[in-house]
C-alpha positions as CSV (number, residue, x, y, z in Angstrom):
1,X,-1.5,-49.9,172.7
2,X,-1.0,-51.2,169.3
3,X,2.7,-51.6,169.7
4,X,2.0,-53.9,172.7
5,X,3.0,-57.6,171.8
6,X,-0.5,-58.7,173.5
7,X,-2.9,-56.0,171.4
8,X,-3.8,-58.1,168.3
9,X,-4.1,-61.7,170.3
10,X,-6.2,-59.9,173.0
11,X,-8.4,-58.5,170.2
12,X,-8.7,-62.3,168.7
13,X,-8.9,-64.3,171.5
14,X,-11.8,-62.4,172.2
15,X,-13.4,-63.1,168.3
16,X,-12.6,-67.0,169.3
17,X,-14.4,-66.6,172.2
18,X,-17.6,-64.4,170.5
19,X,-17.4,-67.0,167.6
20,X,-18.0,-70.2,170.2
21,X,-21.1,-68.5,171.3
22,X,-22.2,-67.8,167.7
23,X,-21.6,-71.2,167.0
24,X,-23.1,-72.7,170.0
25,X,-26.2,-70.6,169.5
26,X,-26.4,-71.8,165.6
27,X,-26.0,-75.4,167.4
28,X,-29.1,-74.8,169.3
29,X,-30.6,-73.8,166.1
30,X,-30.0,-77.3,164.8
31,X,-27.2,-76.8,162.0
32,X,-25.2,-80.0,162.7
33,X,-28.7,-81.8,162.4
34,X,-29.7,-80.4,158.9
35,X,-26.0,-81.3,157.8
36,X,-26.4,-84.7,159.6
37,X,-29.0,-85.4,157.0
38,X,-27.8,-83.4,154.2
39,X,-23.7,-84.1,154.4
40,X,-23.1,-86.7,157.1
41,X,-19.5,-86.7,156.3
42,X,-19.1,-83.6,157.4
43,X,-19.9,-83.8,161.1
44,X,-18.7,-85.8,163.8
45,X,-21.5,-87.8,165.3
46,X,-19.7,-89.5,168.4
47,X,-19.5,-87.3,171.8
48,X,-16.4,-89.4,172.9
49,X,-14.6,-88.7,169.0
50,X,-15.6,-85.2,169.6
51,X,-14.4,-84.5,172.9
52,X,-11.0,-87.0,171.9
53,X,-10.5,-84.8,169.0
54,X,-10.9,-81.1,170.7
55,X,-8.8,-82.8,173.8
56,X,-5.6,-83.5,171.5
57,X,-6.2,-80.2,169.4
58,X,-6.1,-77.5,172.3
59,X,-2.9,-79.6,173.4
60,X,-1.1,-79.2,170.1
61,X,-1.9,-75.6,169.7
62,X,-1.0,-74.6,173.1
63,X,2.5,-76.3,172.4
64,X,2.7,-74.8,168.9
65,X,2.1,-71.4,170.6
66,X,4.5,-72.0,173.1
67,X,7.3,-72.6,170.8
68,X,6.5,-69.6,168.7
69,X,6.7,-67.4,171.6
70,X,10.1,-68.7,172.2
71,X,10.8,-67.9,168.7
72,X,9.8,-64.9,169.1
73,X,11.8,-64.0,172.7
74,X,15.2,-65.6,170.5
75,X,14.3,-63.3,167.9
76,X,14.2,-60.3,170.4
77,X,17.4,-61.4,172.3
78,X,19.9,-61.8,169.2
79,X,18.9,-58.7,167.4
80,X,19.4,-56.8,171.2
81,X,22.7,-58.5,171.2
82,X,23.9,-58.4,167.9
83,X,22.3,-55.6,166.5
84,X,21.0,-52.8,169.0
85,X,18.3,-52.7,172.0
86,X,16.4,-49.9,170.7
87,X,15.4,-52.4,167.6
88,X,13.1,-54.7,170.1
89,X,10.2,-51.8,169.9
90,X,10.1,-51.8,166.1
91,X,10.3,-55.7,166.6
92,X,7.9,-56.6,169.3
93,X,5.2,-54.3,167.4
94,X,5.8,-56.7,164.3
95,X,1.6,-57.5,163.6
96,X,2.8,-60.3,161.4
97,X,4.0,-62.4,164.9
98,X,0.7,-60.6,166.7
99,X,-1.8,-61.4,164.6
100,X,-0.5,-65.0,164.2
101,X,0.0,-65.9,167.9
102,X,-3.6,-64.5,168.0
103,X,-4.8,-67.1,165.5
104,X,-3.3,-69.6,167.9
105,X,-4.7,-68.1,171.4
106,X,-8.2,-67.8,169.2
107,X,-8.4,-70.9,168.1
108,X,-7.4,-72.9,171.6
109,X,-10.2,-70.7,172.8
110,X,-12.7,-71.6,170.3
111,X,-12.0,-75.4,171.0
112,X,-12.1,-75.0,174.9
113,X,-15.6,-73.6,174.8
114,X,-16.9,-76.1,171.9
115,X,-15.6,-78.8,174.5
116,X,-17.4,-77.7,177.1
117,X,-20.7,-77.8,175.2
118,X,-20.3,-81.3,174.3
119,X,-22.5,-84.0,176.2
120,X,-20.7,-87.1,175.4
121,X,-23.8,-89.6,176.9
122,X,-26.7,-87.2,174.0
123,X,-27.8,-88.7,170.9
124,X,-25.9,-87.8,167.9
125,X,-28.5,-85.0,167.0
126,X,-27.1,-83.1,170.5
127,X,-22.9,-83.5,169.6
128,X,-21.9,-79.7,168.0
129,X,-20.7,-81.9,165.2
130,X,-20.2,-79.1,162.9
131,X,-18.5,-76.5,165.3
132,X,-16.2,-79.7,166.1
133,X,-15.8,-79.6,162.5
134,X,-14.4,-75.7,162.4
135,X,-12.5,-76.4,165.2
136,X,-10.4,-78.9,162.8
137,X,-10.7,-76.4,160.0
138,X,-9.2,-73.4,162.6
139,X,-6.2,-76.1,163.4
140,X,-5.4,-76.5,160.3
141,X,-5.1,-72.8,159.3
142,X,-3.0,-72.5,162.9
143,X,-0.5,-75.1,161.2
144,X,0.1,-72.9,158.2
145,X,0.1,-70.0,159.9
146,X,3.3,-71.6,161.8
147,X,4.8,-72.6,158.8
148,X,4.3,-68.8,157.7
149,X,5.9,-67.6,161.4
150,X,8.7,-69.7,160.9
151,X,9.5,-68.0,157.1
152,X,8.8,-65.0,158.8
153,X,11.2,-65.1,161.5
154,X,13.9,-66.5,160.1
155,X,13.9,-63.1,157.7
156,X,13.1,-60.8,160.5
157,X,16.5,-61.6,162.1
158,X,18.6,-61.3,159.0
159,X,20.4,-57.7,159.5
160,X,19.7,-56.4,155.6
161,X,16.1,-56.7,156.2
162,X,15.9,-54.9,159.8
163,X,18.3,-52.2,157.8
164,X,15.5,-52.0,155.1
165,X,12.8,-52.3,157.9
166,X,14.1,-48.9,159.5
167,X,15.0,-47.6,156.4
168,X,11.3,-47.7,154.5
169,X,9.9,-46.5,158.2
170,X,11.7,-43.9,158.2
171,X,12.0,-42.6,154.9
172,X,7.8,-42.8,154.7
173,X,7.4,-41.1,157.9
174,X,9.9,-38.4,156.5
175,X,8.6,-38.2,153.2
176,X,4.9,-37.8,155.5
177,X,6.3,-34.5,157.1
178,X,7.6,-33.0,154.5
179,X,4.5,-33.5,152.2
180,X,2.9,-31.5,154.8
181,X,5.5,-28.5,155.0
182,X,4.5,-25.5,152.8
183,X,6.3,-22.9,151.1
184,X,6.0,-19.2,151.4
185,X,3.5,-19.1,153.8
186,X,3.0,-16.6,157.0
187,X,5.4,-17.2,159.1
188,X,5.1,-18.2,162.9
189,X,5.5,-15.2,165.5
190,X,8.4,-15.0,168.3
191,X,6.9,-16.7,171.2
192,X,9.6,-15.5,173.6
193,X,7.0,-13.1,175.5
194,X,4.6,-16.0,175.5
195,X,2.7,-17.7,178.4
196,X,4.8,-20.7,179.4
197,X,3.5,-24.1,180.8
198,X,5.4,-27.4,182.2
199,X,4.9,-30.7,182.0
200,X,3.2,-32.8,184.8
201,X,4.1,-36.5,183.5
202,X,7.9,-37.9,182.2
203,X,8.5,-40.5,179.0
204,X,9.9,-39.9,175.9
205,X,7.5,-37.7,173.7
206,X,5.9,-39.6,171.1
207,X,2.6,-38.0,169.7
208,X,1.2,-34.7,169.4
209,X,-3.0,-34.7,168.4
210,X,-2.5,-32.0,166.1
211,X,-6.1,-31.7,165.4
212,X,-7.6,-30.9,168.5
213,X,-4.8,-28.8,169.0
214,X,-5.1,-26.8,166.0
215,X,-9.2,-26.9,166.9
216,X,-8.0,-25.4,170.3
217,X,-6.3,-22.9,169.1
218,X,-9.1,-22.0,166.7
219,X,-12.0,-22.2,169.3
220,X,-9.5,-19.8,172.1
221,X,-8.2,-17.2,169.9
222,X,-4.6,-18.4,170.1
223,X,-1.1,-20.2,168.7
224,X,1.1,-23.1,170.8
225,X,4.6,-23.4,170.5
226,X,5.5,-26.8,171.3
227,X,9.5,-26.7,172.9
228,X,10.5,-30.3,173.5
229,X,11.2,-32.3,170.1
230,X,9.4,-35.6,169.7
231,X,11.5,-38.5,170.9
232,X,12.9,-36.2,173.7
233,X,12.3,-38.0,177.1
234,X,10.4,-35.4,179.0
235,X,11.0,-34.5,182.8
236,X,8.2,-33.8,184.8
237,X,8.2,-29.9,185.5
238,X,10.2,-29.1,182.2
239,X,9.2,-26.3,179.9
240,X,6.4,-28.2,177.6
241,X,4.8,-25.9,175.7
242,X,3.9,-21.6,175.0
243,X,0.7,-20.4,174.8
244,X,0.0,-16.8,173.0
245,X,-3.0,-16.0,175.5
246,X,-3.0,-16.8,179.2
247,X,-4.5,-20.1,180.3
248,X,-6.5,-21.5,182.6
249,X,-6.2,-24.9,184.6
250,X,-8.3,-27.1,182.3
251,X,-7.3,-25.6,179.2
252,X,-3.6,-26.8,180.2
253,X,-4.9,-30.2,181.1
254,X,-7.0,-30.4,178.1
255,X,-3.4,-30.0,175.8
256,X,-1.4,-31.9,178.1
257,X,-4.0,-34.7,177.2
258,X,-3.2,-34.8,173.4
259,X,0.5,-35.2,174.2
260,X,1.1,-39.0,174.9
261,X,4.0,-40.3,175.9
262,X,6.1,-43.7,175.6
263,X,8.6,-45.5,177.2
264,X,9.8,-47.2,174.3
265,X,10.4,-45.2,170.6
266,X,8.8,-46.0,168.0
267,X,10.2,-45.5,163.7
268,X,7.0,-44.7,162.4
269,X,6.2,-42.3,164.9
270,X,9.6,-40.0,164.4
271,X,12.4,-40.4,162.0
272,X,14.9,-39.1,164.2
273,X,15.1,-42.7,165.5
274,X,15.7,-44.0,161.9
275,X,18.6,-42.0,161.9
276,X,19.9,-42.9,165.5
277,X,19.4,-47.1,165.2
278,X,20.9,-46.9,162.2
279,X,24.3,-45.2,163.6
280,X,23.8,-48.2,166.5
281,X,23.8,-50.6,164.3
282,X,27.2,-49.0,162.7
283,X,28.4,-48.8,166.2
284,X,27.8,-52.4,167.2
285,X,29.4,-53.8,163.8
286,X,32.1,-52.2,164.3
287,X,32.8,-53.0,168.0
288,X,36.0,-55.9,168.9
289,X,33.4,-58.4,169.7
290,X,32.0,-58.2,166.0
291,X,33.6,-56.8,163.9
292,X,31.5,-56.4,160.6
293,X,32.4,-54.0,158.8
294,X,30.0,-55.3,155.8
295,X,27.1,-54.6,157.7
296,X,28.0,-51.2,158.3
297,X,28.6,-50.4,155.0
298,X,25.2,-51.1,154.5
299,X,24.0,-49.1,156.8
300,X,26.1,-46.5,155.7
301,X,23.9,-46.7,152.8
302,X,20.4,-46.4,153.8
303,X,21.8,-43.2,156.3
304,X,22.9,-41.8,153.2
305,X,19.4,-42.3,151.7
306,X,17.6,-40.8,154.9
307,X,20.1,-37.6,154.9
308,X,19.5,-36.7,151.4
309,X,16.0,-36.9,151.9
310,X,16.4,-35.1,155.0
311,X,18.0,-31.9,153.4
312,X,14.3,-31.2,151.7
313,X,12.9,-30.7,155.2
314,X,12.6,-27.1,156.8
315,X,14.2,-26.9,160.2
316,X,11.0,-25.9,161.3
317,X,7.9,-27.8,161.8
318,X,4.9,-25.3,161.5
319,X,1.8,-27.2,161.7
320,X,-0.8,-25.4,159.8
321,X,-4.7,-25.2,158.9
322,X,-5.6,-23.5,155.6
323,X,-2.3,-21.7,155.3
324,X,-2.4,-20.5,159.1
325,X,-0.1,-21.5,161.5
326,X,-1.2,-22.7,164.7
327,X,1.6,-25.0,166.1
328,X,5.1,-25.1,166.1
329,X,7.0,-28.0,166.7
330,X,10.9,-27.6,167.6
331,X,12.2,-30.2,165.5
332,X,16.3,-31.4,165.6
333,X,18.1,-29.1,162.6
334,X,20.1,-30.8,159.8
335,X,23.6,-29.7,161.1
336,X,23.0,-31.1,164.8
337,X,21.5,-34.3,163.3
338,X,24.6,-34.2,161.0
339,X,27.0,-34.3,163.9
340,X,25.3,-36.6,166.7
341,X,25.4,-39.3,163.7
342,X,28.9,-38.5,162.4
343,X,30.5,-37.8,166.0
344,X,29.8,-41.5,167.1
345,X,30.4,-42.9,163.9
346,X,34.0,-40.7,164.1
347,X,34.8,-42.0,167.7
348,X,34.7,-46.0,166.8
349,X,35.5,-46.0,162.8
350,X,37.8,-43.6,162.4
351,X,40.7,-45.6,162.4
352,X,38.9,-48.1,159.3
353,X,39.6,-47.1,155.9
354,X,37.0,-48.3,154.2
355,X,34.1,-47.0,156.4
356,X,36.2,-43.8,156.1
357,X,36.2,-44.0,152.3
358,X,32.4,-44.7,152.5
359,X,31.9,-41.9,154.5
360,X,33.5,-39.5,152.2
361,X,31.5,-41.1,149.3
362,X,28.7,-40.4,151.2
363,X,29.6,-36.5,151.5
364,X,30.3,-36.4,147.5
365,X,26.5,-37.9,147.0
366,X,24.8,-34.8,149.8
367,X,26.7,-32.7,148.5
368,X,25.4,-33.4,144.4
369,X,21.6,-33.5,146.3
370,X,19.1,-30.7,146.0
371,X,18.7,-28.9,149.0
372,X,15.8,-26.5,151.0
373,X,18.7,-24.5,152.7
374,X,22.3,-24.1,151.1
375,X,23.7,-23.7,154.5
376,X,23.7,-27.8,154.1
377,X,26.1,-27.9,152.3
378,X,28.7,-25.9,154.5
379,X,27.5,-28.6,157.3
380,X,28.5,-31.5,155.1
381,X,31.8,-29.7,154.1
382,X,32.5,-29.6,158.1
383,X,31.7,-32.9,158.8
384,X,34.2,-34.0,155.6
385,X,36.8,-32.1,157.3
386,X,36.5,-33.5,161.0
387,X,36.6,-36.8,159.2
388,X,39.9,-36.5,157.2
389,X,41.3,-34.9,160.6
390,X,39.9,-37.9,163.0
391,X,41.4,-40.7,160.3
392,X,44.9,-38.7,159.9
393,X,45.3,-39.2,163.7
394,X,44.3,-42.7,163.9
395,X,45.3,-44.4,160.6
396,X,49.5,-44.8,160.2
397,X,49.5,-45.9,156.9
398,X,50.5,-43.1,154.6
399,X,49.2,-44.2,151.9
400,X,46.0,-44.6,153.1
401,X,45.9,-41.4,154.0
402,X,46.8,-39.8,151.0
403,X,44.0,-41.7,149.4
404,X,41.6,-40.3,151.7
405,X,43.1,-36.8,151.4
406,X,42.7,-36.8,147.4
407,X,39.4,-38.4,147.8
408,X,38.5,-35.4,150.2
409,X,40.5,-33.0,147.6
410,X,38.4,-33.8,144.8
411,X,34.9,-33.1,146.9
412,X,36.3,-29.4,147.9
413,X,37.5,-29.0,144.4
414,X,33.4,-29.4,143.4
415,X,32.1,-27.6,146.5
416,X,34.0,-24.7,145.0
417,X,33.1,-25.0,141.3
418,X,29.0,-25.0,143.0
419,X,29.7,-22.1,144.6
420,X,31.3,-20.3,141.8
421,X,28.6,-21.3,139.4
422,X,25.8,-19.7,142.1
């Protein structure tokens, strides 16, 4: 629900609707009186001023909030077009543009209610002089807060900070699990003769309650293998999960409820889909229709960032509770991760030599990284080679070639002094 564009103004336009009553309730109590004779200046004494004032307030707002949601839907359109369609998740759950279109819908709502407690023919003691008077105050923070959305959007649809954006969720969300992975700790068992339970809903997989799971597990005696990775779309009737004991109707339902499901996929849930909107973004730069090679480049860049990161990560995802495993997770392994990125990156760059070149730069950095499993690095050698093979058939240019080729040359030449230093 919090990724919903309408969460955060729902939530406010509520608090501007709770705050007229407050308001209306400390009018009764006679604030605007007491400040009538104390600060004068600051009330409106007038029920027509009052009424004139709210009037031409709620109109401005509601066109300020118009054109920021228009803002907003341009924002959403370019980067599907330019950029990739699987950004518009990450973008519409922006609480920046939430909370502010909230302010708006808050404030219009605070102002509405205010106007209907005026009573224009009362003495001056009966106008809600001072709830007129936050009423201004709440306009004016609505003003800055558009002078804030307009900063804000006009950065959101630059490409280097929706790189960085996917980047930073990602590499937190990675740096998350991997914080949470121990070493030399009981392993899981072979769940292959386990109970085995399917699905009874379909969406992409996109959070697993751990905790009640792991307090399941405790309170029945038994372990879960989890088979579908997260940010798999699930089928109804598909495998879902292994159970070590036998179970019975509600104990399925009561673990099929802390599984949720999306239809949208979301960064900071898995980092896989770091790793996939980058190589989209590659993709698109590189089509005929753009062709921007520069912006590739850069997200050549943060992918290398992510994979060396990545190669500090298990291929296994045993979630644990004072060293015992409980849960395991099937997770996506570094060498298939490897090749879905590099096999669409291979099929619409190859014939560029400079994304080639980056590529192979790229190769020479993993390979130089610390690693959990040295099988890694025979992945990234593989992946090196169906590169220089790919580029030889698509580029003509000898002497590109044999650039790439020596480039390639000199990164075997150091995988083999590694291995003969081991």
């Amino acid at each position: 629900m919090e990724s919903k564009i309408a969460f955060y103004p729902t939530v406010l336009a509520l608090f501007g609707i709770f705050f007229a009553f407050i308001m209306m309730y400390l009018e009764n109590l006679g604030i605007s009186k007491y400040l009538l004779d104390k600060a004068p200046v600051l009330v409106v004494d007038n029920g027509n001023t009052a009424m004139t004032m709210l009037s031409a307030l709620i109109s401005g707002l509601i066109s300020v909030m118009v054109f920021s949601f228009s803002m907003v839907m341009l924002l959403l359109s370019q980067a599907s077009s330019n950029y990739s369609p699987r950004l518009l998740p990450g973008l519409i759950s922006d609480k920046k543009h939430q909370i502010i279109l909230g302010i708006y819908l808050s404030t219009i709502l605070y102002n509405i209610f205010i106007l209907f407690s005026i009573q224009p023919t009362g003495n001056k003691y009966q106008i809600p002089g001072f709830s007129v008077l936050v009423g201004i105050v709440g306009t004016v923070i609505c003003l800055y807060a558009f002078i804030f959305f307009i900063h804000n959007i006009s950065q959101s649809i630059q490409i280097s900070n929706i790189l960085k954006m996917i980047y930073t969720q990602s590499k937190n969300r990675l740096d998350e699990v991997i914080e949470k992975e121990g070493t030399h700790l009981a392993p899981f068992p072979n769940s292959e003769d386990w109970y085995e339970y399917q699905s009874e809903k379909s969406g992409y997989l996109q959070n697993i309650s751990y905790t009640n799971m792991i307090d399941f597990s405790i309170e029945n005696d038994t372990q879960l293998h989890i088979l579908p990775f997260k940010g798999n779309f699930i089928l109804n009737g598909i495998p879902m999960f292994r159970s070590k004991i036998k179970l019975e109707k509600d104990q399925v339902d009561q673990i099929l409820n802390n599984i949720s499901y999306a239809r949208e996929e979301l960064v900071e849930d898995n980092y896989i889909l770091g790793f996939k909107q980058l190589t989209e973004i590659i993709l698109k730069a590189m089509s005929p229709g753009i062709n921007d090679p520069g912006t590739a480049i850069n997200a050549i860049d943060y992918l290398t960032e992510l994979f060396a990161l990545r190669m500090q990560k298990k291929d296994i995802n045993i979630i644990r509770r004072e060293d015992i495993p409980y849960i395991k997770v099937v997770t996506v392994d570094f060498k298939d991760l490897l090749y879905q990125v590099m096999v669409a990156i291979r099929t619409y760059c190859k014939h560029d030599v400079t994304l080639n070149q980056k590529l192979l730069i790229m190769f020479h950095y993993l390979l130089q990284q610390e690693t959990y499993n040295k099988d890694y690095y025979k992945y990234i050698k593989n992946e090196a080679s169906l590169l220089l093979a790919d580029a030889k058939e698509a580029i003509s240019n000898t002497a590109d070639i044999e650039r790439l080729c020596r480039l390639a040359e000199n990164f075997t030449f150091q995988i083999n002094n590694a291995a003969e230093n081991e």
